[in-house]
N, C-alpha and C positions, 0 to 999 in steps of 0.2 A: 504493500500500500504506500512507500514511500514516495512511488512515482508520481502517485497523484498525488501525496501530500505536499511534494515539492513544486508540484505545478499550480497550487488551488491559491499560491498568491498572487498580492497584485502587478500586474507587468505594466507597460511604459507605454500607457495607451497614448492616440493623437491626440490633438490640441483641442481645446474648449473650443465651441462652437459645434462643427462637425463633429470633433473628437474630445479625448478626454482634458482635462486640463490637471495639469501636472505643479510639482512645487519639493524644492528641496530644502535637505535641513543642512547647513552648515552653520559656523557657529563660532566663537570666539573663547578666550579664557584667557583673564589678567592677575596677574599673580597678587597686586595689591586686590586690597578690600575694597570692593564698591556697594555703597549702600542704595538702598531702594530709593528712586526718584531723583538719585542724579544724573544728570543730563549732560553723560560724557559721551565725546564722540568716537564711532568707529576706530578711528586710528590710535586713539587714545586705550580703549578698550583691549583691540584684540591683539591677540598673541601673534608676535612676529611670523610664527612656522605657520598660522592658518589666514593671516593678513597676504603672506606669501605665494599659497595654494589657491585664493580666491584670485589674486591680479595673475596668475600664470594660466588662468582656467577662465580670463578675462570676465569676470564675473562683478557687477558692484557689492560693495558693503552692504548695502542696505538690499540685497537679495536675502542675506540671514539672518534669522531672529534667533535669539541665544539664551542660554540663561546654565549657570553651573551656580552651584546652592546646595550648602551641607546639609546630606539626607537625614541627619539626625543631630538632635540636640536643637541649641540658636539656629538662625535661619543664616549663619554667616555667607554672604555671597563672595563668591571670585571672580564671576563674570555677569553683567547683563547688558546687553543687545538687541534692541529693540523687543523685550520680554513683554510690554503688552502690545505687542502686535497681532492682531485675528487673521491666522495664516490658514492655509490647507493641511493638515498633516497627514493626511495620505494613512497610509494602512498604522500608523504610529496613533490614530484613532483608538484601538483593539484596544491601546490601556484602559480607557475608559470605560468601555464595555467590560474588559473582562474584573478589574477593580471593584467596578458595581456588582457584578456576578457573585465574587467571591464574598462581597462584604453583606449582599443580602441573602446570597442562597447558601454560602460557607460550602467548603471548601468538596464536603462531602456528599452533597445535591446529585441527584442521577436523575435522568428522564425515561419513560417508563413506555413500552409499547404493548398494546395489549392484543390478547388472541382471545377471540370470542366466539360465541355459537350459535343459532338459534334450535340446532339440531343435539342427538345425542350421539355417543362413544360408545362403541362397542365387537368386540372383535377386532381393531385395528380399521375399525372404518367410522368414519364421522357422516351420518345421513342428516345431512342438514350443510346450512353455508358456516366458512370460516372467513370471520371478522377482523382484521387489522388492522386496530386503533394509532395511527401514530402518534405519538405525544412529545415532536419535536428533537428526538435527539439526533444531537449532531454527527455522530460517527457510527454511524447501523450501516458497518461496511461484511462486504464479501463472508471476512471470516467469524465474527458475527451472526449473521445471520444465518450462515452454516451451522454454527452451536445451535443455534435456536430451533430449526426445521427440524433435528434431530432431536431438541428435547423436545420437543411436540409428539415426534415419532416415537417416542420412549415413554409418550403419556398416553398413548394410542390412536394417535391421529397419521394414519399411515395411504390410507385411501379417503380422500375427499369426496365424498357422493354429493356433490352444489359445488357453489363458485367459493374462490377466493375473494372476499371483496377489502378493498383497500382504502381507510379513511384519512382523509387529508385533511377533516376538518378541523384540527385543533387551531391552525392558524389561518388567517384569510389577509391574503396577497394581495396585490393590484396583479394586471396581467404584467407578464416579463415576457421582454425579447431578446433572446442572450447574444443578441449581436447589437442590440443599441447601443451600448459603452462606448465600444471602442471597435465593432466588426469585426467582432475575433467571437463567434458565436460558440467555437467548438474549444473555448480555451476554458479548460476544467474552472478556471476562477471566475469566471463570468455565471458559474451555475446558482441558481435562484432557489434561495431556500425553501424549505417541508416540513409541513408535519410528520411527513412518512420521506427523510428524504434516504434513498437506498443508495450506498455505496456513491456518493456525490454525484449521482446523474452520469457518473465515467465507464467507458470502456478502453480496458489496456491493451494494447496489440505490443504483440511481440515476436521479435522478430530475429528470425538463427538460421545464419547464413549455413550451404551447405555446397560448398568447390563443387564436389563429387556431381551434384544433382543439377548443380548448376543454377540452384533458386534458393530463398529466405523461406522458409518454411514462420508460416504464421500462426500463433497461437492468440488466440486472445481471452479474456476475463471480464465480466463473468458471465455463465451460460448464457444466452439471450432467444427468448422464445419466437419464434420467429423471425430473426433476424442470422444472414449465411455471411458470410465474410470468407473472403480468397482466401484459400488456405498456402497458396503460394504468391510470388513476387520471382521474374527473372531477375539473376546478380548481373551488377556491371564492375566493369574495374576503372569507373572512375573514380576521385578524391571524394571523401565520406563527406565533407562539407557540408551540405543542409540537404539531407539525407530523408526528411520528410518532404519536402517538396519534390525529390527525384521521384519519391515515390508516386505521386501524381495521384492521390486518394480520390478516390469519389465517394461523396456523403452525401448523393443530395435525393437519395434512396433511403425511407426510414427501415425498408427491409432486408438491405444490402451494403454493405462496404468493400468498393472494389479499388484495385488497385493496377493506374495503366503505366507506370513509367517501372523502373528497376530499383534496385537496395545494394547499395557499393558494399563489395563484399570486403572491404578493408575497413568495416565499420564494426565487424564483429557484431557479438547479441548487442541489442537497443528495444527499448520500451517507449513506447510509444501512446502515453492520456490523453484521451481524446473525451470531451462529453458529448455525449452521445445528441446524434441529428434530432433526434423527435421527444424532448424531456418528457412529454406531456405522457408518452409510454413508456418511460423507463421501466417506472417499478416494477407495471404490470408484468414487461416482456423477462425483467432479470428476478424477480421472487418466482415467475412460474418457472425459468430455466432452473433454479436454484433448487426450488421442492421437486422437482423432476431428479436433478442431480443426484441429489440428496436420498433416494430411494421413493419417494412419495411421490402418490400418482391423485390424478383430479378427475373429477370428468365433467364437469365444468369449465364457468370459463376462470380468469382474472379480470378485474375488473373495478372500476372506482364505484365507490357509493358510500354511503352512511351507515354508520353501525344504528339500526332499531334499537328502541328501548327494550326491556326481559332479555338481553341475551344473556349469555351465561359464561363468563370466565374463563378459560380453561389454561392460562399459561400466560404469565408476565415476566418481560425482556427488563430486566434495568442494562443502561447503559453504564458503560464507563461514568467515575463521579468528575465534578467540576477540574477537580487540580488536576488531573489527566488532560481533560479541554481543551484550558487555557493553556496549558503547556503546548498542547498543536498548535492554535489558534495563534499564541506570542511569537512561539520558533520559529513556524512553518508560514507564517502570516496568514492564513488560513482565511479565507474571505466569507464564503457560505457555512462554514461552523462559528465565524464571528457572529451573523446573522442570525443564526440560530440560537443563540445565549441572547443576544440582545429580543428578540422577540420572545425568549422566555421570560423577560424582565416584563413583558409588558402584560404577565398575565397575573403579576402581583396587585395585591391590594393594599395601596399606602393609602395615608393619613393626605389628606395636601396639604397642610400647616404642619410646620416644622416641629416636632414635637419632642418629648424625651424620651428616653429608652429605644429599644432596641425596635426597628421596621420587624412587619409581618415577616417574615419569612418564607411562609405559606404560599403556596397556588392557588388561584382563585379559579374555579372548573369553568364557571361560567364565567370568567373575563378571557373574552376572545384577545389571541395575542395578532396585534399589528404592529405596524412600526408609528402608530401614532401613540399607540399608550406605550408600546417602550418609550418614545421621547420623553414623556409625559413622567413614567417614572426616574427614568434616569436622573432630570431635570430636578424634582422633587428630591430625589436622595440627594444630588448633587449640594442643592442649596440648605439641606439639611446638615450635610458630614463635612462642609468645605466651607460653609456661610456664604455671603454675599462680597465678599472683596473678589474673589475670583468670580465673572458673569461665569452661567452655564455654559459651555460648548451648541456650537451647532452641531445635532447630530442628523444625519439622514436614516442609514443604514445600520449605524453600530464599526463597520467594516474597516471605514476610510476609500472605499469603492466608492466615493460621491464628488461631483465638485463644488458640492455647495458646503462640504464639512467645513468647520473652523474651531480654531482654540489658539488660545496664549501661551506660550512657552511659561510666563506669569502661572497659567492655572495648572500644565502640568507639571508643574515645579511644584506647585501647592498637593498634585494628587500625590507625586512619586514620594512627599514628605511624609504627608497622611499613611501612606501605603506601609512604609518603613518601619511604622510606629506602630501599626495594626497589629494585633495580636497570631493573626494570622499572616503577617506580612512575608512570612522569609518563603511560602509558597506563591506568593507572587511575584517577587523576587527572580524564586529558582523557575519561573514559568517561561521567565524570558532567555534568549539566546545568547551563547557566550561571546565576543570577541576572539574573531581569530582558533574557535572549535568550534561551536557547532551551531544548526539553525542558519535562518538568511544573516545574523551578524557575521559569519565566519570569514566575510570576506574582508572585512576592519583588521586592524592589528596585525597583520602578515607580515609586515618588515620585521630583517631578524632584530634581535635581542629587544620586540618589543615589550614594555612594559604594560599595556593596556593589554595585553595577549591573554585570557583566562581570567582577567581582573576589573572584565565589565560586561555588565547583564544590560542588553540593550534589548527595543522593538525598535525595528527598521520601519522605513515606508518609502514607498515610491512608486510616483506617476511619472508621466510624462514630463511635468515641467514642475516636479516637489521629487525632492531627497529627503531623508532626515534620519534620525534617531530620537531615542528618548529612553531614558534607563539611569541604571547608577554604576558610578565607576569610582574602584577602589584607589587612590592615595598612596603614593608613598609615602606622605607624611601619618599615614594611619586615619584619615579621612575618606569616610565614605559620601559620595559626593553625587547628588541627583542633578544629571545632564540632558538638555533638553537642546536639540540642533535645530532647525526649520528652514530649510532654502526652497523660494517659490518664485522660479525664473526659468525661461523659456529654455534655458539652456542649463536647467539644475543636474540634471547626471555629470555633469564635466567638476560639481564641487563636490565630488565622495572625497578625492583628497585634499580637501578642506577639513571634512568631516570626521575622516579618520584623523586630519593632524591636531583636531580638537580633540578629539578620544586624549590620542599618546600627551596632552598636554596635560589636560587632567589626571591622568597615572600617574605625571610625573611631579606633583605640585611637592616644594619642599614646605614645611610650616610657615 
């Protein structure tokens, strides 16, 4: 599943208007003390090595809004740069969602999918239909849902005499075009959350070259009912170079994926995410290949509908709990399982006056989850756990998929503080990706004998025209320090090494 969880973040869509609009974080850090509200300028401010990286990357000053601020204890700052500016922050959004997540739903929250009946069990046969409540979790992948067919089958549900029916209703959408973004309809991150969403909407092709045969022999994931796919590809021996496009796919068949060009056989095996042409069939087509796989037989169809009232139980899925999640969602930037938390947020039942003690926790059955009552919650926790000095964010999606999101380097300074402090804090924390090991930060910190190398938990973002990060980076002086980067310029991918030289600045702060 890595394949697709490496691909379900956000990529470097076109420009606002037709396309996406983009914005990166780069960032500054000054060794003296600068206190909140004064009105120093850029060159004044930033650190020689990322003053250096933004003029060689031709970039102005005022593309970054900055802010480094001791994550614990006084609020001592080292750097701030344009910090209340209302920027884009791109998939660096996710803290927020996932923050809110952990602090109302704690750490240990699962999401629950249900198998229901209106029939009875008996002998290994179910005479009646089998009900499939989804109830919103974000990773009901492949393997998965493999355990689960089989524990159904272990409960005696082994021949289906009625349909599969398949419930979506827990949360209600607007419709989605997963080529509006950015016309990349079939890129795994573009896929549109569910209550029932199965294996991210994706199908993996894979592909093993074979001299001998003279062809890629192709496997793909997972079963799909109805749907045949080339089980070969002729090899060429051109350069592996962009290797999916040689391939020449045709997708524009919801019951076929064929394949007219060749697969450079000096490309060796490659995997190949794709989400799948007709979402609107997904589940149906890969839960009935799967119960098929699986030994279980139907004779019926699959099919969407609503679970009726009286049915009857027979088998509850929990999902993976929250800190697992977020852990995808932070490392892998995860765009449709951000979506997915953030619309669980919206089926809580809060106070709207800021009140004391601790928010519901609870799910509310009948509060349908949209992305108008997640804003709503969010919004309300927000102004509750952070007060009014930091405004709420603009949120759309939860994701950073939008271009209308916005926030202050100012309020994420203010969360990554809050966060630190949290009882539960060091799991959100360890959620995020390291510097220079693992997750999408790994590409920061690679110069040798870096200092920031293992020594900073960051969330990345990036569009087309926004870079950034946001996380905390450990001190040599034994300061742990909440860093906040933002660059939103037409030309933000050219300041990563800006970005990472504010990283190794911060590593290396002496007292």
């Amino acid at each position: 599943m890595q394949a697709i969880m490496s691909t379900l973040h956000s990529r470097s869509p076109p420009r606002a208007g037709a396309r996406w609009r983009g914005w990166l974080a780069a960032f500054a850090g000054a060794a003296a003390l600068v206190l909140p509200g004064c009105a120093l300028s850029a060159v004044d401010t930033l650190p020689k090595p990322v003053r250096t990286a933004l003029n060689k990357a031709g970039l102005p000053s005022g593309a970054l809004s900055a802010l480094v601020v001791a994550a614990d204890g006084p609020a001592r700052e080292r750097l701030r740069h344009r910090a209340d500016a209302e920027v884009n922050p791109a998939s660096v959004m996710k803290l927020v969602t996932t923050y809110a997540a952990l602090d109302l739903l704690g750490p240990e929250h699962t999401w629950t999918t249900e198998f229901r009946t209106d029939g009875e069990v008996a002998g290994g046969v179910l005479r009646g239909n089998l009900y499939v409540r989804g109830g919103g979790d974000p990773k009901l992948v492949l393997e998965r849902l493999q355990e689960t067919f089989m524990r159904l089958q272990d409960l005696g549900v082994r021949v289906i005499l009625g349909d599969m029916v398949l419930d979506h209703s827990a949360f209600e959408l607007p419709p989605h075009d997963p080529g509006a973004f950015d016309g990349e309809s079939l890129r795994p991150y573009n896929t549109a959350p569910d209550a029932l969403l199965v294996n991210f909407k994706s199908v993996i092709l894979h592909f093993t070259p074979d001299a001998a045969a003279g062809v890629a022999w192709v496997r793909s994931e997972p079963p799909m009912e109805g749907l045949a796919i080339d089980a070969s590809v002729p090899l060429s021996r051109s350069a592996c170079g962009d290797w999916r496009a040689a391939l020449q796919a045709r997708f524009d068949d919801a019951d076929r994926i064929r394949f007219e060009g060749r697969y450079p056989r000096g490309c060796g095996e490659r995997e190949w995410p794709v989400a799948y042409q007709d979402p609107g069939s997904y589940a149906a087509r890969a839960m009935e290949g799967m119960w098929r796989a699986t030994g279980g037989a139907i004779t019926g169809r699959v099919r969407e509908g609503l679970t009726p009232p009286g049915t009857r139980l027979v088998h509850e899925a929990q999902s993976l709990p929250l800190s697992d999640i977020i852990a995808d969602v932070n490392q892998w930037s995860n765009n449709v399982m951000a979506q997915q938390v953030f619309l669980t947020l919206g089926r809580l039942n809060l106070p709207p006056a800021m009140t004391e003690g601790r928010l519901s926790d609870r799910l509310a059955p009948e509060r349908t989850a949209r992305f108008d009552n997640a804003r709503e919650v969010v919004t309300r926790w927000w102004r509750r756990t952070l007060g009014t000095r930091h405004p709420p964010p603009v949120m759309d999606n939860g994701a950073g998929l939008s271009r209308i999101e916005r926030i202050t380097p100012d309020a994420l300074g203010a969360l990554l503080r809050h966060a630190a402090a949290h009882p539960r804090g060091e799991q959100f924390v360890q959620s995020l990706s390291l510097a220079g090991v693992s997750g999408t930060a790994a590409r920061y910190a690679r110069a040798p004998g870096s200092q920031a190398r293992g020594n900073a938990w960051l969330k990345t973002g990036t569009l087309r025209d926004v870079i950034g990060v946001a996380g905390y980076v450990q001190a040599a002086n034994g300061t742990r320090y909440a860093v906040v980067a933002l660059v939103n310029h037409e030309q933000a991918p050219a300041a990563r090494p800006a970005i990472d030289a504010l990283i190794e600045w911060v590593a290396t702060l002496p007292d």
